[in-house]
C-alpha positions as CSV (number, residue, x, y, z in Angstrom):
1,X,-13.7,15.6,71.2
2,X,-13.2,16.0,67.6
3,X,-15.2,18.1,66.0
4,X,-13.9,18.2,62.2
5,X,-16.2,17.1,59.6
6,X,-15.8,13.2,58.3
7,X,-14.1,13.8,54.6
8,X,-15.3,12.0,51.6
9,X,-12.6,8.7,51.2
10,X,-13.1,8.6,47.8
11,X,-10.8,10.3,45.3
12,X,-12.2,9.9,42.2
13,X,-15.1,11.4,43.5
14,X,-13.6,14.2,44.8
15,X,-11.7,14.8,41.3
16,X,-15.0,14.7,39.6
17,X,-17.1,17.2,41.5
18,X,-14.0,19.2,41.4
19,X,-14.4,19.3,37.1
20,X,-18.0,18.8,37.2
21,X,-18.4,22.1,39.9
22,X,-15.1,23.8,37.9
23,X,-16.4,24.0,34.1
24,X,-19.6,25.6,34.3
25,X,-17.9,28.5,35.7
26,X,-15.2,28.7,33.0
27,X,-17.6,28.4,30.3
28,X,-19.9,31.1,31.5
29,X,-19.4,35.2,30.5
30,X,-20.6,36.1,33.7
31,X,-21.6,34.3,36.9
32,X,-24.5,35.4,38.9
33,X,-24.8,34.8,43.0
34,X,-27.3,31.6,41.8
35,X,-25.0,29.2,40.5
36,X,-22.5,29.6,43.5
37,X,-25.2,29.1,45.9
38,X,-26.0,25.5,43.9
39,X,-22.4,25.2,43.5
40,X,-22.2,25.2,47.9
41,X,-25.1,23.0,48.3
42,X,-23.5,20.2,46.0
43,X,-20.4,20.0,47.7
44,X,-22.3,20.4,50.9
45,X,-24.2,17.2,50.1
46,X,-21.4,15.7,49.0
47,X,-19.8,16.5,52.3
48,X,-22.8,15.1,53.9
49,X,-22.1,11.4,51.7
50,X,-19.9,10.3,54.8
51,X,-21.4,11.3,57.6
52,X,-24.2,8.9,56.2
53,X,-21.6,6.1,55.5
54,X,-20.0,6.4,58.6
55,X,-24.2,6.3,60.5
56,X,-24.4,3.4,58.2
57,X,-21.8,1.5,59.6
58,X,-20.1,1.0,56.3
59,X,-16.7,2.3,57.9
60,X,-17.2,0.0,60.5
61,X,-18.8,-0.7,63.5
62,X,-16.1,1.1,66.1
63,X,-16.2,4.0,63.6
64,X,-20.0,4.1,63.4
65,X,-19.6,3.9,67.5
66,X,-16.9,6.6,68.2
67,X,-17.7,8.5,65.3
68,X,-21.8,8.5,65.9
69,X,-22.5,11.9,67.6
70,X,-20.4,13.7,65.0
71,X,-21.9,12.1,62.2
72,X,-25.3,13.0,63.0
73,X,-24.7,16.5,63.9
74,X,-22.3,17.1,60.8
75,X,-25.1,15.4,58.5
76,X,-27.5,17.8,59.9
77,X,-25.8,20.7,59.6
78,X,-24.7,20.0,56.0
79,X,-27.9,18.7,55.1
80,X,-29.6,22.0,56.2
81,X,-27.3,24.0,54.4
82,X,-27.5,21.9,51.3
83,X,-31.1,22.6,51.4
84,X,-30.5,26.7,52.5
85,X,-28.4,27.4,49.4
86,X,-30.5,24.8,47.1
87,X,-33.4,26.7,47.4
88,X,-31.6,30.4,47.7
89,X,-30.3,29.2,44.0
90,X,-33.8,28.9,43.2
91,X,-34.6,32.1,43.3
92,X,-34.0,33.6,39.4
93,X,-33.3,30.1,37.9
94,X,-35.1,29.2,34.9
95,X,-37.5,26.7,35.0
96,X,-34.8,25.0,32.4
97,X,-31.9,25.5,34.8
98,X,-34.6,23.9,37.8
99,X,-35.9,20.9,35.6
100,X,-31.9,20.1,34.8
101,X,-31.6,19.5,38.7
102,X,-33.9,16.4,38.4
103,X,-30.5,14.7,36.2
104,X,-28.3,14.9,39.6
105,X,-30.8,14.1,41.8
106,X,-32.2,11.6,39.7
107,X,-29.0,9.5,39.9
108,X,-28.3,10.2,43.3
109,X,-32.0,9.2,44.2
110,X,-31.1,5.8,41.9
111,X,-27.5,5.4,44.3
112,X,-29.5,5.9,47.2
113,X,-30.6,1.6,47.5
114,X,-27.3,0.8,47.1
115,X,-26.0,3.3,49.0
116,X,-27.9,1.8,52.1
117,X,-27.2,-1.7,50.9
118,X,-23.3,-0.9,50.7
119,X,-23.3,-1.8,47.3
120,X,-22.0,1.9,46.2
121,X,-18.7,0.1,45.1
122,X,-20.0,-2.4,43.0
123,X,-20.0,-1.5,38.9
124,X,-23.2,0.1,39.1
125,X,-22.8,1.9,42.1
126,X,-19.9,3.6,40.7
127,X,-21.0,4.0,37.5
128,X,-24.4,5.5,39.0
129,X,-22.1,7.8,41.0
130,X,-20.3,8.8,37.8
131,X,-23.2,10.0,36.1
132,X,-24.6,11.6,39.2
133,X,-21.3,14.0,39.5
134,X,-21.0,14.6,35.8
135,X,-24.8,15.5,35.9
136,X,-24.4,18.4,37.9
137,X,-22.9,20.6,35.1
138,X,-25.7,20.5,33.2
139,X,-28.0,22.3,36.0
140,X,-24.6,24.5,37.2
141,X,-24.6,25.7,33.7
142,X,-28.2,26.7,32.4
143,X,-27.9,28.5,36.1
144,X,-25.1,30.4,34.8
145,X,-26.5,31.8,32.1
146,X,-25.0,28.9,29.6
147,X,-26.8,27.9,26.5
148,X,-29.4,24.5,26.5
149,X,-27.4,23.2,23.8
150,X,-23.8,23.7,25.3
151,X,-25.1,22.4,28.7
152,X,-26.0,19.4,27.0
153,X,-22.8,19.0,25.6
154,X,-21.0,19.8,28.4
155,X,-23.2,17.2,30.6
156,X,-23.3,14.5,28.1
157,X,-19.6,14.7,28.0
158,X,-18.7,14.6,31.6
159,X,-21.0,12.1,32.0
160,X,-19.4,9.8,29.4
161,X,-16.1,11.0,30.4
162,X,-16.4,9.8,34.0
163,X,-17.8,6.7,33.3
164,X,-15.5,5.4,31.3
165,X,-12.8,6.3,33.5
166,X,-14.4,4.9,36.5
167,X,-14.7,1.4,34.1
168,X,-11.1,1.9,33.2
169,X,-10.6,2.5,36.7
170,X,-11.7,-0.4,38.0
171,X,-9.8,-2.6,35.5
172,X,-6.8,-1.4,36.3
173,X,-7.1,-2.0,40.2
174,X,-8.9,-5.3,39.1
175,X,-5.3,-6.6,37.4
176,X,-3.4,-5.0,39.7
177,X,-5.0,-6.9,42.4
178,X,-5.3,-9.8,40.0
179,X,-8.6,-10.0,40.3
180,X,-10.5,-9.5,37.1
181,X,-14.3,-8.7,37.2
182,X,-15.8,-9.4,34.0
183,X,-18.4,-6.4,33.7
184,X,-15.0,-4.4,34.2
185,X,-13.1,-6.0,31.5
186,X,-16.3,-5.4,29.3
187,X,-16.1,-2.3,29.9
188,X,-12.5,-2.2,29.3
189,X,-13.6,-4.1,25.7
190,X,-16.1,-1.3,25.0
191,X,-13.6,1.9,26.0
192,X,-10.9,0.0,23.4
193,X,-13.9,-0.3,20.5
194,X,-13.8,-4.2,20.8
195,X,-17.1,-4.4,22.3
């Protein structure tokens, strides 16, 4: 039996934790044992995002069949260890660094419906995603040591980076499929300064 963990399917996603996880370390002088331990429980969450879809049955019903018993034991295991190295992080954090953490989990908590819905896809979904995964630098770097005001900036940034990427994304795939979606092309509008 294969015992590998299910991988995340989506790219994009992958690409943004990557930046999102990446840049608080460069920016920061030095970086304490803390923000590596919230750095492991984000990707370990994020890790545990399949294992969910997959118990969901929104990789389909054979997958959510074969792939069942794995699932649940890697979304336990990953969930655990989210939570382990969450709360190790705790320990030393400001109470900025800890109020910052209510951004990502604020946006996760909003994906969550349509998560269970298998809406994550749709505009919003996506979008809520976005800001989810460019949220986590702002906690990341007040943990590291990183100033309010350049976490901000930093988070702020991300955030609007990724979301209009995702929008620009999405049209692209939309007229490559040749299938507009209107919200896309508005967005589309917007990112050109038409809106």
């Amino acid at each position: 039996m294969d015992m590998r963990p299910p991988l995340p399917k989506e790219h994009g996603a992958w690409a943004q934790l990557a930046i999102a996880t990446g840049v608080p370390l460069l920016v920061a002088r030095a970086v304490p044992l803390g923000p590596w331990a919230w750095l492991a429980a984000l990707w370990a969450a994020f890790m545990a995002h399949e294992s969910l879809l997959l118990l969901l049955g929104q990789r389909g019903a054979k997958a959510r069949t074969e792939e069942g018993p794995r699932a649940w034991a890697w979304l336990a295991l990953l969930a655990c260890l989210a939570l382990a190295l969450g709360a190790y992080g705790m320990k030393e954090a400001t109470s900025a660094a800890r109020w910052a953490l209510a951004a990502p989990l604020g946006f996760a908590g909003l994906l969550l419906p349509g998560t269970l819905r298998n809406e994550e896809k749709s505009l919003a979904g996506e979008v809520l995603a976005a800001l989810a995964l460019g949220s986590v630098v702002l906690p990341l770097s007040l943990r590291a040591g990183v100033s309010w005001a350049a976490a901000w900036q930093l988070a702020a940034g991300l955030m609007l980076a990724f979301v209009l990427a995702t929008m620009l994304g999405r049209r692209c795939l939309a007229i490559l499929r040749k299938r507009p979606q209107p919200l896309s092309a508005v967005g589309a509008a917007l990112l050109a300064g038409r809106g």
